[in-house]
C-alpha positions in Angstrom: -21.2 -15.2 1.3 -18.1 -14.8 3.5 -15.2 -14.0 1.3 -11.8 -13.4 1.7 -10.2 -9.7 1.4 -7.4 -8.3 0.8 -7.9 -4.1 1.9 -5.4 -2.1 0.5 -5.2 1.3 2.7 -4.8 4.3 1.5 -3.0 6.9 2.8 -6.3 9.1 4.2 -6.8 5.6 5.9 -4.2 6.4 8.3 -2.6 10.4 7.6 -5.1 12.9 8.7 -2.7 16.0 6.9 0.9 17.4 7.0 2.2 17.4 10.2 0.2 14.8 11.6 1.3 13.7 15.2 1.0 10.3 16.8 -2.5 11.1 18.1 -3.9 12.3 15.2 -3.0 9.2 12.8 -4.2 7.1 15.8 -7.3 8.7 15.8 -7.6 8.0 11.5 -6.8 4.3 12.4 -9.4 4.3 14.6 -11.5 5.9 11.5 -11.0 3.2 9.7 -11.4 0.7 11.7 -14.8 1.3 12.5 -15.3 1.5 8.4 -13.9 -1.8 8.4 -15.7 -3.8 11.0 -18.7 -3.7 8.9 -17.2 -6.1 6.7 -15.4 -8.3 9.9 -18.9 -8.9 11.0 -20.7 -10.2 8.0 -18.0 -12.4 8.3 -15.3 -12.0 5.9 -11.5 -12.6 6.7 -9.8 -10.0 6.2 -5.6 -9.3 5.2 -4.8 -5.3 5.8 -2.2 -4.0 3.6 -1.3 -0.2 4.1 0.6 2.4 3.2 3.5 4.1 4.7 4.6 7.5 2.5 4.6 10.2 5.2 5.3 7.6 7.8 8.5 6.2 6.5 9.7 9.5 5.1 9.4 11.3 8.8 11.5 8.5 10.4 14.2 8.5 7.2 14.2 12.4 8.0 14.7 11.7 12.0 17.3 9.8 11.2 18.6 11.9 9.1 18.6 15.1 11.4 19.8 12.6 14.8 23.0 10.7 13.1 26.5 10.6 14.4 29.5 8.6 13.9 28.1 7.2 17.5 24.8 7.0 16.7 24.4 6.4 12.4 21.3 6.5 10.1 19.4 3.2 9.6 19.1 2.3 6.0 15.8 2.7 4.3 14.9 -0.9 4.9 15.2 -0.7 8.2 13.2 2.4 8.5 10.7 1.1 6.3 10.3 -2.1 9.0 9.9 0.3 11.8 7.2 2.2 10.2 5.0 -1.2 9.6 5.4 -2.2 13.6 4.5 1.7 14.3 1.3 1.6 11.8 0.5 -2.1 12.9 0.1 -1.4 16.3 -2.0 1.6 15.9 -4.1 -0.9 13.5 -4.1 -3.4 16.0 -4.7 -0.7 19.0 -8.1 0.9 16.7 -9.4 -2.5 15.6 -9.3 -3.9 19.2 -10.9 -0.8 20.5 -13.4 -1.4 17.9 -14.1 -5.2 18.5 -14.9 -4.1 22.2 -17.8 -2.0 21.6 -19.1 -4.6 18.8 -18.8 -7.6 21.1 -16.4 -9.5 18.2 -13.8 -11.9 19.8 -11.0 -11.8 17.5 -7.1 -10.9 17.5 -5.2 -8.8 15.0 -1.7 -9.9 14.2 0.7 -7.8 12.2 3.2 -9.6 10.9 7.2 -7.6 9.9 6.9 -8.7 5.9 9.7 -9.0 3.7 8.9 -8.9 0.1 11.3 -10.1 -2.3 12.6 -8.3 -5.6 14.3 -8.8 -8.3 18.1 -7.4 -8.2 18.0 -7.2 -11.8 14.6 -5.4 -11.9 15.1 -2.2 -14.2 13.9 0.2 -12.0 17.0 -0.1 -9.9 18.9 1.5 -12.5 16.2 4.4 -12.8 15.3 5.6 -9.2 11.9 7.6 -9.3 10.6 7.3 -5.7 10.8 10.5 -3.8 12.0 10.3 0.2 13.0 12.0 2.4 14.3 16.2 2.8 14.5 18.6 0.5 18.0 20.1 -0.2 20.0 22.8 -1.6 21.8 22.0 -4.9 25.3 22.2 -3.0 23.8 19.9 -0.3 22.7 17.2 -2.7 26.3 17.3 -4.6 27.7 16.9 -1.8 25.1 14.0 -0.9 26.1 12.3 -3.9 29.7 12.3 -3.4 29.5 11.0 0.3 27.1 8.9 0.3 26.3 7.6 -2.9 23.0 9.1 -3.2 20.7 9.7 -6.4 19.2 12.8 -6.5 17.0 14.7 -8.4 15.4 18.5 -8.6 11.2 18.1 -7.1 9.5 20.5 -8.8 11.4 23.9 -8.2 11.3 23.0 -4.1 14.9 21.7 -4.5 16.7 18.2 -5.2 15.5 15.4 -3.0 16.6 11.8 -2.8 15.3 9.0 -4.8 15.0 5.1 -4.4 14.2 2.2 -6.9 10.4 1.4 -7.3 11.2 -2.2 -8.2 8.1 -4.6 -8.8 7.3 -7.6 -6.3 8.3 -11.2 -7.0 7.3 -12.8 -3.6 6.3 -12.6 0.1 9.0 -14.1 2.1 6.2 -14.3 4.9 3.5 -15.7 2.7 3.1 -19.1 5.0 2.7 -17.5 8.2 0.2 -15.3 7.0 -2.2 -17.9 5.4 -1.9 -20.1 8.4 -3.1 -17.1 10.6 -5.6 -16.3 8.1 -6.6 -20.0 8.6 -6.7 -19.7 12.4 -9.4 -17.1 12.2 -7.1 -14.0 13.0 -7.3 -10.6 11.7 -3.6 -10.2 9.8 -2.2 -6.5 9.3 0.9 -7.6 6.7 2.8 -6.2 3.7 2.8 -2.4 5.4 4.2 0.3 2.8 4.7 -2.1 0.4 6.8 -4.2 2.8 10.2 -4.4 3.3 12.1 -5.1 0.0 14.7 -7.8 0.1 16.2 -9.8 -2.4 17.9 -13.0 -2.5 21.7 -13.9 -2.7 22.1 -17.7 -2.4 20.5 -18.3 1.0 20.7 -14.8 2.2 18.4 -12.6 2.5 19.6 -8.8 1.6 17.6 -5.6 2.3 17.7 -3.2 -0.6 17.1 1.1 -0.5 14.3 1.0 -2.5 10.3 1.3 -1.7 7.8 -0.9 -3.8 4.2 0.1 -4.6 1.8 -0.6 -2.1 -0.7 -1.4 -4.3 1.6 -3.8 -6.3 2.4 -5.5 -3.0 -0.9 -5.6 -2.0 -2.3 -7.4 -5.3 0.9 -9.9 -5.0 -0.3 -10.9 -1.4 -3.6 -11.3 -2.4 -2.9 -13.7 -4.9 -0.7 -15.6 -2.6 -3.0 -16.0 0.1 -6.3 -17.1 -2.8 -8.0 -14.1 -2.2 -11.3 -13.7 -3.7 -11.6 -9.5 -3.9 -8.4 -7.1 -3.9 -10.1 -4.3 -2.1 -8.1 -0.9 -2.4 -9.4 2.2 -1.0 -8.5 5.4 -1.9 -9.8 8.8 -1.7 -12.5 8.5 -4.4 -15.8 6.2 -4.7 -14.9 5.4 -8.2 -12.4 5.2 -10.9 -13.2 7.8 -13.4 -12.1 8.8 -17.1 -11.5 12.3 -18.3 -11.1 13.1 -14.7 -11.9 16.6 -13.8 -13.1 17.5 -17.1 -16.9 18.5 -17.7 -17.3 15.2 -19.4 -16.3 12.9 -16.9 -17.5 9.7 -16.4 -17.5 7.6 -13.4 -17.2 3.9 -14.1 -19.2 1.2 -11.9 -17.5 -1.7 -13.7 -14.6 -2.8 -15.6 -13.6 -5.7 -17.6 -9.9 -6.3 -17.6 -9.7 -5.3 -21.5 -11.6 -1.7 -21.0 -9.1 -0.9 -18.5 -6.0 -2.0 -20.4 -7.8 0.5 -23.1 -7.9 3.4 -20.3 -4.5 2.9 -19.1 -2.8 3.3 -23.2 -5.0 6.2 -23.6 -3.1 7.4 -20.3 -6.5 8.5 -18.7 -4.5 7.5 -14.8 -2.5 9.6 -13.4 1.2 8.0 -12.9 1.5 7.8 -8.7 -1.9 8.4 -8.3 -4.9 6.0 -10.0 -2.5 4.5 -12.3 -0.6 1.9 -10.5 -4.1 1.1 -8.8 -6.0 0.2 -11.9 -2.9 -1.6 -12.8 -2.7 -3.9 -9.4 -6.8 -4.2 -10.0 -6.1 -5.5 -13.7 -3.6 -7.9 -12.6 -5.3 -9.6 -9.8 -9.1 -9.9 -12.0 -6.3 -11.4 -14.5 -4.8 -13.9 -12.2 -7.7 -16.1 -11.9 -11.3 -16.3 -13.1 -13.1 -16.2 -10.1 -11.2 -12.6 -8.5 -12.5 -9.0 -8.6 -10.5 -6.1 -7.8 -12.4 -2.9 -6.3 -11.8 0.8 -6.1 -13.5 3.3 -3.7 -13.3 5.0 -1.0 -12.8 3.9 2.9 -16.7 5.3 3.9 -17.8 2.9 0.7 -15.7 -0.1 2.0 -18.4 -2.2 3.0 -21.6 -0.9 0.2 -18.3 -1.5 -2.3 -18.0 -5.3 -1.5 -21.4 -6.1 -1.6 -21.9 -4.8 -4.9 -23.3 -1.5 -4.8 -21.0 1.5 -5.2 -17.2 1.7 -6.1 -15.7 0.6 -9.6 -15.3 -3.5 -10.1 -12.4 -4.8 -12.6 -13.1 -8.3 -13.4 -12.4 -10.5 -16.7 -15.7 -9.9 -18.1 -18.0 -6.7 -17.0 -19.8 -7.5 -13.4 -23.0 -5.8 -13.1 -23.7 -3.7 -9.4 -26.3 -5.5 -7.4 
């Protein structure tokens, strides 16, 4: 039965490595494309969410290394909407490539999304998310007192900047993308988390801060009435005690076994953590929704039941 999917994109979806060029995430677009037109032709409507980590952080860094007093750094929202019309239109490019050989007649939209905050979320008064260069402690002192910066020391590579992680409330965009939904198009939305914006009165403000991709991803899937949040990542299934001799790959999930997992901290934090957690709250939202986890090369086996981990309310059983 044709169902409609959020996918969540990971970041393999679309970086092939460190010092990817244009080409070679092109070429990993085109990857995944071809993973995902499995599902486009049995028929499901499909919502593409995606990443934007190394993206976004290469174009803060351009700007960065480029500025003048002719010629200043855009702010980190408006770096973060050039990376989703960058990664959209290699999407776009891959899936129409794609569509060609399979003889589907269909268009792919991406749509610039603004996803609203909360200006009193707590997480703006404890920035965690990494961005950007690495720098010397002189250099980030000196960051702080002329720009305003937060910065903290990564891991003995030097201090780095760091943005707010704050939690999304809404999809500014949420209309547009259900009525192309509607009309049969293929919609690329919510890139890197979208673009965070909150409101002042009637106004609309961008805010430095990136939100979780997976957190955005579940919030757009339950504004659009998804049936399955489908987030791929680099692993066929969620696993406890993970790379310990006795771990244990799970196949299915009820809502209250994961909350058990995640206060016995078996996630990692930035890794399968917030993913388990956008899973939880989407099979919460609504009795009817699943969440999976797997891999891109299990997209399609995933959704019909026969690989990848399924979070539910109540324990699904594989077909």
């Amino acid at each position: 039965m044709a169902k409609k999917i959020v996918v969540a994109l990971g970041g393999n979806a679309i970086q092939t490595g460190n010092g990817a060029t244009a080409d070679d995430q092109k070429q990993a677009c085109l990857n995944t494309a071809k993973q995902l037109v499995k599902l486009i032709q049995e028929g499901h409507k499909l919502i593409i969410a995606h990443g934007n980590g190394p993206q976004v952080g290469n174009i803060v860094l351009q700007q960065q290394m480029n500025q003048s007093d002719k010629l200043p750094a855009m702010p980190l929202d408006t770096c973060g909407a050039m990376s989703q019309g960058m990664i959209g239109y290699w999407l776009q490019n891959a899936l129409y490539e794609v569509f060609h050989e399979n003889g589907i007649d269909k268009n792919v939209v991406t749509l610039v999304t603004q996803v609203q905050v909360d200006a009193n979320d707590p997480a703006f008064q404890n920035p965690t998310k990494p961005i950007g260069s690495f720098y010397t402690k002189d250099e980030a002192d000196h960051l702080v007192q002329t720009k305003g910066y937060k910065m903290k020391e990564d891991a003995g590579r030097g201090y780095r900047r760091v943005v707010p992680s704050p939690k999304p409330v809404d999809i500014i965009e949420k209309k547009a993308i259900i009525d192309l939904i509607e009309s049969d198009n293929i919609v690329v939305a919510s890139g890197g988390g979208g673009i965070p914006v909150s409101k002042d009165n009637n106004k609309l403000i961008g805010v430095e801060a990136v939100i979780d991709k997976d957190f955005a991803s579940e919030k757009l899937a339950e504004l659009v009435d998804a049936d399955v949040l489908l987030i791929l990542t680099a692993v066929e299934n969620v696993a406890i005690n993970f790379g310990k001799p006795n771990q244990e790959n799970l196949t299915n999930l009820s809502v209250s076994k994961a909350k058990q997992y995640i206060d016995e901290g078996q996630f990692a934090p930035g890794s399968m953590l917030p993913k388990v957690q956008a899973a939880v709250q989407f099979a919460e939202s609504k009795k009817e929704r699943q969440a999976i986890i797997t891999s891109l090369d299990h997209a399609y086996e995933a959704v019909s039941g026969k690989t990848g981990t399924i979070v539910a309310q109540k324990e699904p059983v594989l077909a």
